[in-house]
PDB file as gemmi writes it, atoms N, CA and C in Angstrom:
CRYST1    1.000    1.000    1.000  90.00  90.00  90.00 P 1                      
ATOM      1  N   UNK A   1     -57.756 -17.166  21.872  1.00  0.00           N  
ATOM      2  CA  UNK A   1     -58.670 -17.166  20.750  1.00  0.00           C  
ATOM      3  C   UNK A   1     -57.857 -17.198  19.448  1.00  0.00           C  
ATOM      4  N   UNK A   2     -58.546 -18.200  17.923  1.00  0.00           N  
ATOM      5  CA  UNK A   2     -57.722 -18.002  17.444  1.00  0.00           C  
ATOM      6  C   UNK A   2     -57.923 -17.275  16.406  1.00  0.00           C  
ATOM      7  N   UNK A   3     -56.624 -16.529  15.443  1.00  0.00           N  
ATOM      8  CA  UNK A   3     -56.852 -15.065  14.918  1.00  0.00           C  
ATOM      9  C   UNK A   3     -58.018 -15.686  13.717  1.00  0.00           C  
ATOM     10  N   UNK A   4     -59.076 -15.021  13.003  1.00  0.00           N  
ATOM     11  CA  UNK A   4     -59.678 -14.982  12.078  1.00  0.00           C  
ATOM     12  C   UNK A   4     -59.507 -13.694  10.973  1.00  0.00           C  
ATOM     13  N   UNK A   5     -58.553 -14.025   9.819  1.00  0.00           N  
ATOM     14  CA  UNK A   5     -58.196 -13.187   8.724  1.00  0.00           C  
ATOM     15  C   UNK A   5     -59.159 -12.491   8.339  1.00  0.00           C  
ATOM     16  N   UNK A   6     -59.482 -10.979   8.389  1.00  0.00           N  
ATOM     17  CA  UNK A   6     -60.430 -10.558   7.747  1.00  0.00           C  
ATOM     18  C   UNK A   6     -59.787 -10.297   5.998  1.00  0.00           C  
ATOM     19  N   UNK A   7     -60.548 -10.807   5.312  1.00  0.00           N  
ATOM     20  CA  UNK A   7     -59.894 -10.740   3.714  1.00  0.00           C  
ATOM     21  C   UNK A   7     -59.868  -9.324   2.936  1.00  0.00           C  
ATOM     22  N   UNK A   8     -61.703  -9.213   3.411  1.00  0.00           N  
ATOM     23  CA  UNK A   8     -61.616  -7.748   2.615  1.00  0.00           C  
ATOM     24  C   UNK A   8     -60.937  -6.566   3.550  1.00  0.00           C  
ATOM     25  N   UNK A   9     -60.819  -6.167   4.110  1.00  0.00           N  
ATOM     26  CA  UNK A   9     -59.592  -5.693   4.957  1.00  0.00           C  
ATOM     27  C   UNK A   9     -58.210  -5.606   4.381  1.00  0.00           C  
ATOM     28  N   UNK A  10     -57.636  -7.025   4.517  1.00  0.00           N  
ATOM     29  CA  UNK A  10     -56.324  -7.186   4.019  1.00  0.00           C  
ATOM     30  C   UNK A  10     -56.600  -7.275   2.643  1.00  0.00           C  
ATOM     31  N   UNK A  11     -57.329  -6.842   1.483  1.00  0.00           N  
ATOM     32  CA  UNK A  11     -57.013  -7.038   0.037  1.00  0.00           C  
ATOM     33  C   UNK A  11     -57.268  -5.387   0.187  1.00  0.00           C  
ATOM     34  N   UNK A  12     -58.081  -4.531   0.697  1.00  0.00           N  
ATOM     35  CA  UNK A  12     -58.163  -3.242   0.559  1.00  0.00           C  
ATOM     36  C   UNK A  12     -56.939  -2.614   0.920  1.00  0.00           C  
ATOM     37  N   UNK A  13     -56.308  -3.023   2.106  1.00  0.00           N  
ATOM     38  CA  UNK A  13     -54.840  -2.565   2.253  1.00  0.00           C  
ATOM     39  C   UNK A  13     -54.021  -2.785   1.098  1.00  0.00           C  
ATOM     40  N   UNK A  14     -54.036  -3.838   0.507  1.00  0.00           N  
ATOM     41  CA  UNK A  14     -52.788  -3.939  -0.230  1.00  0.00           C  
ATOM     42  C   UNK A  14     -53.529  -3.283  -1.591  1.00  0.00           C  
ATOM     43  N   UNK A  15     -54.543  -2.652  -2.197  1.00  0.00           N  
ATOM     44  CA  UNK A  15     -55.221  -2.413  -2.980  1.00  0.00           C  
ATOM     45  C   UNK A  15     -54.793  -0.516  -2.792  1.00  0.00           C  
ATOM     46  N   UNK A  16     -54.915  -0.523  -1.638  1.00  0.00           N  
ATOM     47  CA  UNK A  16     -54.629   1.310  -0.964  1.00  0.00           C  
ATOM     48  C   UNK A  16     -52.797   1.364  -1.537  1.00  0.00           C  
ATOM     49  N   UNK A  17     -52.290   0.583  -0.877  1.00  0.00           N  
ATOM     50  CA  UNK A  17     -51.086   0.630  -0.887  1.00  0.00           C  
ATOM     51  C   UNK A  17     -50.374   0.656  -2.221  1.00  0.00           C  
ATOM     52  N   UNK A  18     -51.116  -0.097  -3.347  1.00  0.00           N  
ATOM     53  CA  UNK A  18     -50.441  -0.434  -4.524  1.00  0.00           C  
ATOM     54  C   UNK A  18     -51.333   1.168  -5.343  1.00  0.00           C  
ATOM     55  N   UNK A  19     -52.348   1.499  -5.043  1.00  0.00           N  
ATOM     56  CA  UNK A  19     -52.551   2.611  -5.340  1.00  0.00           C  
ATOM     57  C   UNK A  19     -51.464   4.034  -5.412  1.00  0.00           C  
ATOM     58  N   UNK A  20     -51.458   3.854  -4.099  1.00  0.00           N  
ATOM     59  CA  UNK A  20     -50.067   4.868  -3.241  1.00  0.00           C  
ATOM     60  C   UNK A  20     -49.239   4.608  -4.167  1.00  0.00           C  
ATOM     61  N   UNK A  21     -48.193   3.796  -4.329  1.00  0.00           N  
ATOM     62  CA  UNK A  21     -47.344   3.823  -5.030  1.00  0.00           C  
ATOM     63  C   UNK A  21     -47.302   4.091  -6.060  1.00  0.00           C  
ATOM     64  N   UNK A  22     -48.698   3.399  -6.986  1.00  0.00           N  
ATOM     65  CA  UNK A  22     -48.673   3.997  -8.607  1.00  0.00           C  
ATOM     66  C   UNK A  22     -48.663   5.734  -8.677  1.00  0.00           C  
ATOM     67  N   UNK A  23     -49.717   6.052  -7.780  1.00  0.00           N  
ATOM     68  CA  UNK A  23     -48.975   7.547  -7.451  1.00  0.00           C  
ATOM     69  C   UNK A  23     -48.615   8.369  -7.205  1.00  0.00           C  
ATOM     70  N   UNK A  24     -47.514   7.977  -6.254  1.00  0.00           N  
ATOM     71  CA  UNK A  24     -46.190   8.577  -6.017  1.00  0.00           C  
ATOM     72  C   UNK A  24     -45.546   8.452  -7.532  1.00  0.00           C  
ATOM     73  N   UNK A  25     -45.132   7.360  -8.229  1.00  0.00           N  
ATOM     74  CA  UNK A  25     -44.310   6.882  -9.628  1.00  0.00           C  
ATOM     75  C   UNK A  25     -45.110   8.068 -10.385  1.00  0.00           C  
ATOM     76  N   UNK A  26     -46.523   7.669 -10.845  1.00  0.00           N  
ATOM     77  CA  UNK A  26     -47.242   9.257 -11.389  1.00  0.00           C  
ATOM     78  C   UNK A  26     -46.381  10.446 -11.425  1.00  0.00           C  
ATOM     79  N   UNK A  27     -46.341  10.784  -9.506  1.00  0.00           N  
ATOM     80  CA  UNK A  27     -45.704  12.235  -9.547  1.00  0.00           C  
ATOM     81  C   UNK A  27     -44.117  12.306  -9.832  1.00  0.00           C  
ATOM     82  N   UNK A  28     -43.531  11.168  -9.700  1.00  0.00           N  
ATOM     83  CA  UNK A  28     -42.501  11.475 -10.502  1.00  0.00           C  
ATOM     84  C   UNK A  28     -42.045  12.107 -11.471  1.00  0.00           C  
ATOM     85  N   UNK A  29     -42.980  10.673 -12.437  1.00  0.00           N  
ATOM     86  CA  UNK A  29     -42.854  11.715 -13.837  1.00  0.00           C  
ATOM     87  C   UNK A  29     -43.329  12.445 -14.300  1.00  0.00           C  
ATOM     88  N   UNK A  30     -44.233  13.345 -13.696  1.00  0.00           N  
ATOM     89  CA  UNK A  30     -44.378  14.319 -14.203  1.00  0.00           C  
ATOM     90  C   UNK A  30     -43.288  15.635 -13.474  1.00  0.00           C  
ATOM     91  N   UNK A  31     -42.832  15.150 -12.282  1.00  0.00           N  
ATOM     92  CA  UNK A  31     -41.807  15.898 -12.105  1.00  0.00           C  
ATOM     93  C   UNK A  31     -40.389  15.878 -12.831  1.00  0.00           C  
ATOM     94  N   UNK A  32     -40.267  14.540 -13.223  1.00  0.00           N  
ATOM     95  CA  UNK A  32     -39.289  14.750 -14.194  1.00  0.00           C  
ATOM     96  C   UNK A  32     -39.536  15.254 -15.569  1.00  0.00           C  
ATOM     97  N   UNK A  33     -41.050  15.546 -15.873  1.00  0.00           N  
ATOM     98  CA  UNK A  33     -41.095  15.874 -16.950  1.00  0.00           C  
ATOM     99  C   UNK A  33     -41.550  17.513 -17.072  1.00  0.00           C  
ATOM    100  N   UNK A  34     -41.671  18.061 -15.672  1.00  0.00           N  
ATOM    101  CA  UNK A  34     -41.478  19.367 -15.698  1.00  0.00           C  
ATOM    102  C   UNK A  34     -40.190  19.898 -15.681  1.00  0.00           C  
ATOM    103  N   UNK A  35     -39.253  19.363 -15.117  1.00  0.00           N  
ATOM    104  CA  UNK A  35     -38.331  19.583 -15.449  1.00  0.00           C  
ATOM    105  C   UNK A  35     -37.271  19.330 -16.474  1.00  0.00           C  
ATOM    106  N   UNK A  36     -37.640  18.591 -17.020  1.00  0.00           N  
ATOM    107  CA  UNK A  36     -37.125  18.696 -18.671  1.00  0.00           C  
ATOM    108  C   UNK A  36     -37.475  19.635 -19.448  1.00  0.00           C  
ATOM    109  N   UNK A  37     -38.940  20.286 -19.129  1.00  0.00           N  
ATOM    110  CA  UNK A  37     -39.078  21.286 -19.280  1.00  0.00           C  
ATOM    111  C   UNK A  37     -38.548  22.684 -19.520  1.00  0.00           C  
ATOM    112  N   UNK A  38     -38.140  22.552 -18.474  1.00  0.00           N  
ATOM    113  CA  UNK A  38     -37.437  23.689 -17.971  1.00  0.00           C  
ATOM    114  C   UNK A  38     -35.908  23.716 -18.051  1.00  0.00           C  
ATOM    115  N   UNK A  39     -35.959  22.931 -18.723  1.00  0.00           N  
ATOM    116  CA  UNK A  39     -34.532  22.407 -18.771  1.00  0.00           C  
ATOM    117  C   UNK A  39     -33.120  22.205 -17.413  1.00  0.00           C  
ATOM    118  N   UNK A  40     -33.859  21.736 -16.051  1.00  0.00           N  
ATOM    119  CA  UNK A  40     -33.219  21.448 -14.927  1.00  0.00           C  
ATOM    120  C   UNK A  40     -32.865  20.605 -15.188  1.00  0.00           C  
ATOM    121  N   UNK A  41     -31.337  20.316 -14.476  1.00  0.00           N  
ATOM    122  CA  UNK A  41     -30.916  18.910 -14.741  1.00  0.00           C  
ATOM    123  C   UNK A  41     -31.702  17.580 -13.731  1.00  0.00           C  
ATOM    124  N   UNK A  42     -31.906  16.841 -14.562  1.00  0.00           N  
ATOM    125  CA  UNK A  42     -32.154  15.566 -14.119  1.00  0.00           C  
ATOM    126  C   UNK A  42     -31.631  14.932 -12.574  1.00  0.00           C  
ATOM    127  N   UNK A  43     -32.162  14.549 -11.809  1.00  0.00           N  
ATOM    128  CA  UNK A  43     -32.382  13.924 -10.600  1.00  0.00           C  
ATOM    129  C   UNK A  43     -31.638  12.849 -10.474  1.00  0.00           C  
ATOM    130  N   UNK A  44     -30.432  12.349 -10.193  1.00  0.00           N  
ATOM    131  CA  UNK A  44     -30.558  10.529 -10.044  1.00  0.00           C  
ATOM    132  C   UNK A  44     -31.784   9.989  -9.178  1.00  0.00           C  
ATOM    133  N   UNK A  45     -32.024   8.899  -9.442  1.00  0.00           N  
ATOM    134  CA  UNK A  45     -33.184   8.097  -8.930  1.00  0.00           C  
ATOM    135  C   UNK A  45     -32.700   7.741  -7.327  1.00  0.00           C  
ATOM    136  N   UNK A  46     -33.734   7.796  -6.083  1.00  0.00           N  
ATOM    137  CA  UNK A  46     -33.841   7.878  -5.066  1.00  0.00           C  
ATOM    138  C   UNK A  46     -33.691   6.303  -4.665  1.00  0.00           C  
ATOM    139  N   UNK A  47     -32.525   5.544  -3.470  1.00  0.00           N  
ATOM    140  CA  UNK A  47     -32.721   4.073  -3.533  1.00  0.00           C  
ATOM    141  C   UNK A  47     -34.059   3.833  -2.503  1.00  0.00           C  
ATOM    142  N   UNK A  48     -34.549   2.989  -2.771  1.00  0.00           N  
ATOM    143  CA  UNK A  48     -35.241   2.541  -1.818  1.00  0.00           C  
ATOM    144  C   UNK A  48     -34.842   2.125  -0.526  1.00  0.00           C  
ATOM    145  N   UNK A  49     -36.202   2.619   0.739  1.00  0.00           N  
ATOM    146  CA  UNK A  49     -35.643   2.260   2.174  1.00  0.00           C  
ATOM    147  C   UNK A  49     -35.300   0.624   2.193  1.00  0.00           C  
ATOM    148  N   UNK A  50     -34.422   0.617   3.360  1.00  0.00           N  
ATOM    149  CA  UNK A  50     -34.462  -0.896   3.749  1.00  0.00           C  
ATOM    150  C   UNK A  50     -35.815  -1.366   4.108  1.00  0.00           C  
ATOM    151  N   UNK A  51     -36.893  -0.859   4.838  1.00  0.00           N  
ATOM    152  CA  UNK A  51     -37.742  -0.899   5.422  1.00  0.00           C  
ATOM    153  C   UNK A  51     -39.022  -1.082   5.133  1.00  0.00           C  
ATOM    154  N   UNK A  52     -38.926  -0.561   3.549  1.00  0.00           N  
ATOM    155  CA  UNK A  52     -40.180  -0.823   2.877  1.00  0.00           C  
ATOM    156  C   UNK A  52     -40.462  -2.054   1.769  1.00  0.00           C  
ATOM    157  N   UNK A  53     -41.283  -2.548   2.014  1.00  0.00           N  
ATOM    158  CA  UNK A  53     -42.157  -3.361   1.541  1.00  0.00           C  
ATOM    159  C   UNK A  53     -42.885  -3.236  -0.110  1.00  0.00           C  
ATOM    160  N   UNK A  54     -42.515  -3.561  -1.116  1.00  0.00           N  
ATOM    161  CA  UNK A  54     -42.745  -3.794  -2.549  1.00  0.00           C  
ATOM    162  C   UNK A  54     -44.267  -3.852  -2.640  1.00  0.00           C  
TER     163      UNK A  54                                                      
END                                                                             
């Protein structure tokens, strides 16, 4: 049989996903900005997995 793309499906995934990320980035900065706060030193930035997907 052959595959039939469901669209709204695959645009809600990538709609969830780009969500997710905006925030996670969100909690960043506000974690970096509690801690400026507090005057902790600063974090270097975390590299990204090989594995994940933009």
């Amino acid at each position: 049989m052959v595959f039939k793309p469901n669209y709204n499906f695959q645009r809600a995934e990538r709609e969830r996903a780009k969500e997710a990320k905006a925030e996670a980035k969100r909690l960043e900065k506000a974690e970096a900005k509690r801690r400026a706060a507090a005057g902790e030193p600063e974090l270097p930035p975390t590299p990204e997995e090989p594995g994940e997907e933009g």
